[in-house]
C-alpha atoms as an extended CHARMM CRD file, in Angstrom:
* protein
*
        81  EXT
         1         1  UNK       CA             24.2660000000      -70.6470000000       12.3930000000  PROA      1               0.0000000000
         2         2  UNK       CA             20.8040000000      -69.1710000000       13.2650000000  PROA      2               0.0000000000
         3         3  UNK       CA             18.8560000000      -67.7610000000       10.5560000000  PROA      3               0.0000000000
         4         4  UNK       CA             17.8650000000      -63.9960000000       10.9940000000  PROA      4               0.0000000000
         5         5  UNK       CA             14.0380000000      -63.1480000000       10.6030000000  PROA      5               0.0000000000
         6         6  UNK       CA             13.3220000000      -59.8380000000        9.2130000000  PROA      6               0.0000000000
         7         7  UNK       CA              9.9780000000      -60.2660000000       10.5460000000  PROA      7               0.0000000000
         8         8  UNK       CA              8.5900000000      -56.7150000000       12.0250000000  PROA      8               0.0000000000
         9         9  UNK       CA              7.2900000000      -56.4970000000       15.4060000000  PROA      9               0.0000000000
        10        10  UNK       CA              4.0820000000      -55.3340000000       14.0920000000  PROA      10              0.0000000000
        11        11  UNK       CA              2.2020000000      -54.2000000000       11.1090000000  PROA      11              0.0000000000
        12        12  UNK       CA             -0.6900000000      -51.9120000000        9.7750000000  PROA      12              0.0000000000
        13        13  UNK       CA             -3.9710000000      -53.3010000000        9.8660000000  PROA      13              0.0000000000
        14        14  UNK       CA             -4.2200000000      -52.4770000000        6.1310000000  PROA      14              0.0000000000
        15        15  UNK       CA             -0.8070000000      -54.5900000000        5.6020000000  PROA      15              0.0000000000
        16        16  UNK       CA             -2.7430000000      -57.3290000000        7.8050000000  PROA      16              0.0000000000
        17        17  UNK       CA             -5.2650000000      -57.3310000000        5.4110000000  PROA      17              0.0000000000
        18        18  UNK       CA             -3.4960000000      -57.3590000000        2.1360000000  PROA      18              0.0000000000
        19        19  UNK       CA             -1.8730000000      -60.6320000000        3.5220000000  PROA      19              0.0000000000
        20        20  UNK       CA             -4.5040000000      -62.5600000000        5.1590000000  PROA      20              0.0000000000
        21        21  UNK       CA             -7.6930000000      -61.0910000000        3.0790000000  PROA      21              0.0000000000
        22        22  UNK       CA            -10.9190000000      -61.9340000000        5.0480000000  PROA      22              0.0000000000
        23        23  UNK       CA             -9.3010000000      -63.9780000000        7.4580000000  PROA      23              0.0000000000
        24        24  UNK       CA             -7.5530000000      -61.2560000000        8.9150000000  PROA      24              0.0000000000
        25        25  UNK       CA            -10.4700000000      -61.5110000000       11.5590000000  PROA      25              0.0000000000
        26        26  UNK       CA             -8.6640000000      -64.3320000000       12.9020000000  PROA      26              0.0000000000
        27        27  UNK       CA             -6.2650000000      -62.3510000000       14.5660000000  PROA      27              0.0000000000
        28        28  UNK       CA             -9.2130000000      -61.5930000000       17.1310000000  PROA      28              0.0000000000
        29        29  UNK       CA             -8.0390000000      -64.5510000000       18.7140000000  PROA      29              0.0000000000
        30        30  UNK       CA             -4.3680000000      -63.8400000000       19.1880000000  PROA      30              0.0000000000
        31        31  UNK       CA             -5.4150000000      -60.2170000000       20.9890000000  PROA      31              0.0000000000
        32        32  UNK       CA             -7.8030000000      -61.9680000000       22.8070000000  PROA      32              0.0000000000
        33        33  UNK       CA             -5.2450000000      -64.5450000000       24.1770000000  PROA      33              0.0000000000
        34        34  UNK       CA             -3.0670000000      -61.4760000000       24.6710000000  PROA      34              0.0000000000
        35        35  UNK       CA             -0.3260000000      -62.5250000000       21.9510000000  PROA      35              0.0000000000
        36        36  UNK       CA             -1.1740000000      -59.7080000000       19.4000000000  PROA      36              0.0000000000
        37        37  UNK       CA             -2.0920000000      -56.0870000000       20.6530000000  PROA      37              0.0000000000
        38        38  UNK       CA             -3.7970000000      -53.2280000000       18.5320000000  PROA      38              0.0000000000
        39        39  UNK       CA             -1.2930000000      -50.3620000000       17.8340000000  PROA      39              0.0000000000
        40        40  UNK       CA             -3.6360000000      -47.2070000000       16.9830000000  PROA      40              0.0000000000
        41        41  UNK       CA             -3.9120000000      -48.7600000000       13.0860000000  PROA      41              0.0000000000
        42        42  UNK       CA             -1.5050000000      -51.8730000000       13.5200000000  PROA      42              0.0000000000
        43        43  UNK       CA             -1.1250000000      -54.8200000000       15.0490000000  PROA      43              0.0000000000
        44        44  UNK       CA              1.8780000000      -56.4870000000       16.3590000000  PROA      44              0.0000000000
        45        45  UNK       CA              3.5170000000      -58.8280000000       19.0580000000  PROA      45              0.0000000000
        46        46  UNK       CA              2.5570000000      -57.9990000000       22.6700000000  PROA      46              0.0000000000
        47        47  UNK       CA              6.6280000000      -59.1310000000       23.0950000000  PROA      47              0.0000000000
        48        48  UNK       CA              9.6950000000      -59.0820000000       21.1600000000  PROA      48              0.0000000000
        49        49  UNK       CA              9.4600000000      -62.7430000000       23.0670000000  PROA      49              0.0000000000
        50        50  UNK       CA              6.8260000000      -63.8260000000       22.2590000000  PROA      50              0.0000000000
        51        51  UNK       CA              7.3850000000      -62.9110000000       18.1470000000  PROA      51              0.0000000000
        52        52  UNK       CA             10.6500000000      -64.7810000000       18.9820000000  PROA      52              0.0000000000
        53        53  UNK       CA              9.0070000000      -68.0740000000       20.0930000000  PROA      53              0.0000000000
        54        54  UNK       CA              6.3640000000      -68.8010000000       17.3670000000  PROA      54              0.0000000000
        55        55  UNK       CA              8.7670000000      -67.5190000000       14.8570000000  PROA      55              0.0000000000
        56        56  UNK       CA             11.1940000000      -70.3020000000       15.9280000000  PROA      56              0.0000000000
        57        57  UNK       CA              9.0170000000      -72.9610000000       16.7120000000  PROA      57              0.0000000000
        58        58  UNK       CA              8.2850000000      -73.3850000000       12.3170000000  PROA      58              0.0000000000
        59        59  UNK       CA             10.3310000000      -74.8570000000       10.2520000000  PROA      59              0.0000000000
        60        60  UNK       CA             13.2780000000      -73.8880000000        8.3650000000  PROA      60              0.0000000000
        61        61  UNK       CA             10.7420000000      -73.5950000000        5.1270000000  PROA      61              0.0000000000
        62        62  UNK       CA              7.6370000000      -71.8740000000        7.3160000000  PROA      62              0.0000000000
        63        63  UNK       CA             10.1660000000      -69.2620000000        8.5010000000  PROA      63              0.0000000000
        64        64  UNK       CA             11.6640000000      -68.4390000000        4.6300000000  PROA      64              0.0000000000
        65        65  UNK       CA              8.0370000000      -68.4880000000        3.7960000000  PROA      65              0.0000000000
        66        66  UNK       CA              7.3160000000      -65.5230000000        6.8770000000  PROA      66              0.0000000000
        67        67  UNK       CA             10.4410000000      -63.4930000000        5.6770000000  PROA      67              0.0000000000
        68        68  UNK       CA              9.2320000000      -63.4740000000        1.8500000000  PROA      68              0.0000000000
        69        69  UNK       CA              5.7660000000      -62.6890000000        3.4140000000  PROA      69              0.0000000000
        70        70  UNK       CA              7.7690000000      -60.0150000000        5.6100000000  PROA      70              0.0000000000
        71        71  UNK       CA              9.2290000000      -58.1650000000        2.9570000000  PROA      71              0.0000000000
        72        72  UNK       CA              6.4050000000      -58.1610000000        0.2860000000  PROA      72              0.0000000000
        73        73  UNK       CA              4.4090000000      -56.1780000000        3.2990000000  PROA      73              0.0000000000
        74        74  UNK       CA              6.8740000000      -53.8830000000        4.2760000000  PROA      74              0.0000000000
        75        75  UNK       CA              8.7720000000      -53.6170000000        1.0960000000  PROA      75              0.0000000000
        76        76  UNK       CA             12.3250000000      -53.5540000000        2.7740000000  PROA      76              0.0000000000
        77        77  UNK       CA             14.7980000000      -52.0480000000        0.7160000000  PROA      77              0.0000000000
        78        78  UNK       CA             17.2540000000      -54.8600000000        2.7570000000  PROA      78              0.0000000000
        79        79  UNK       CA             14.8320000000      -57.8010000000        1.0160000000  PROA      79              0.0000000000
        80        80  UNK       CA             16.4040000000      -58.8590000000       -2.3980000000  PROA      80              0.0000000000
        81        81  UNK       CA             14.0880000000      -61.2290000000       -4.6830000000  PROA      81              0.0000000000
C-alpha cells in the first residue's frame, strides 16, 4: 500500500525559512530550473506532478522525514506526534 504524503503544494516564504534557515537561498535554483514558483509570499511546486515525482523518488525514511517536516510547518491539526 502507498504511503500518503501530507506534503503541501507550497509554503510561505517565512515557513521556508524557519525550515531551511540561510539556505533557504537555495531554492533560487529550483525556480530557476522552473520546479519551484514564487506565490506572492510562498513558494511551492510549479506541478502537483512534479511535487509527486521528487516526493517519490526518496526513500521510505526521506519521505517520513518530509511529512514530520510537513506538519511541524504547517501545524496540521491531521499530524499526530
Amino acid at each position: 500500500m502507498a504511503e500518503q504524503l501530507m506534503v503541501p503544494s507550497h509554503v510561505s516564504l517565512d515557513q521556508a525559512k524557519r525550515l531551511l534557515g540561510d539556505s533557504v537561498v537555495t531554492l533560487a535554483e529550483a525556480v530557476r530550473y522552473g520546479v519551484l514558483v514564487l506565490y506572492g509570499r510562498g513558494i511551492g511546486f510549479r506541478h502537483k506532478i512534479a511535487r509527486r515525482a521528487i516526493e517519490q523518488s526518496l526513500p521510505l525514511i526521506g519521505r517520513r522525514a518530509l511529512n514530520a517536516l510537513s506538519c511541524w510547518l504547517t501545524r496540521l491539526p491531521t499530524c499526530r506526534g
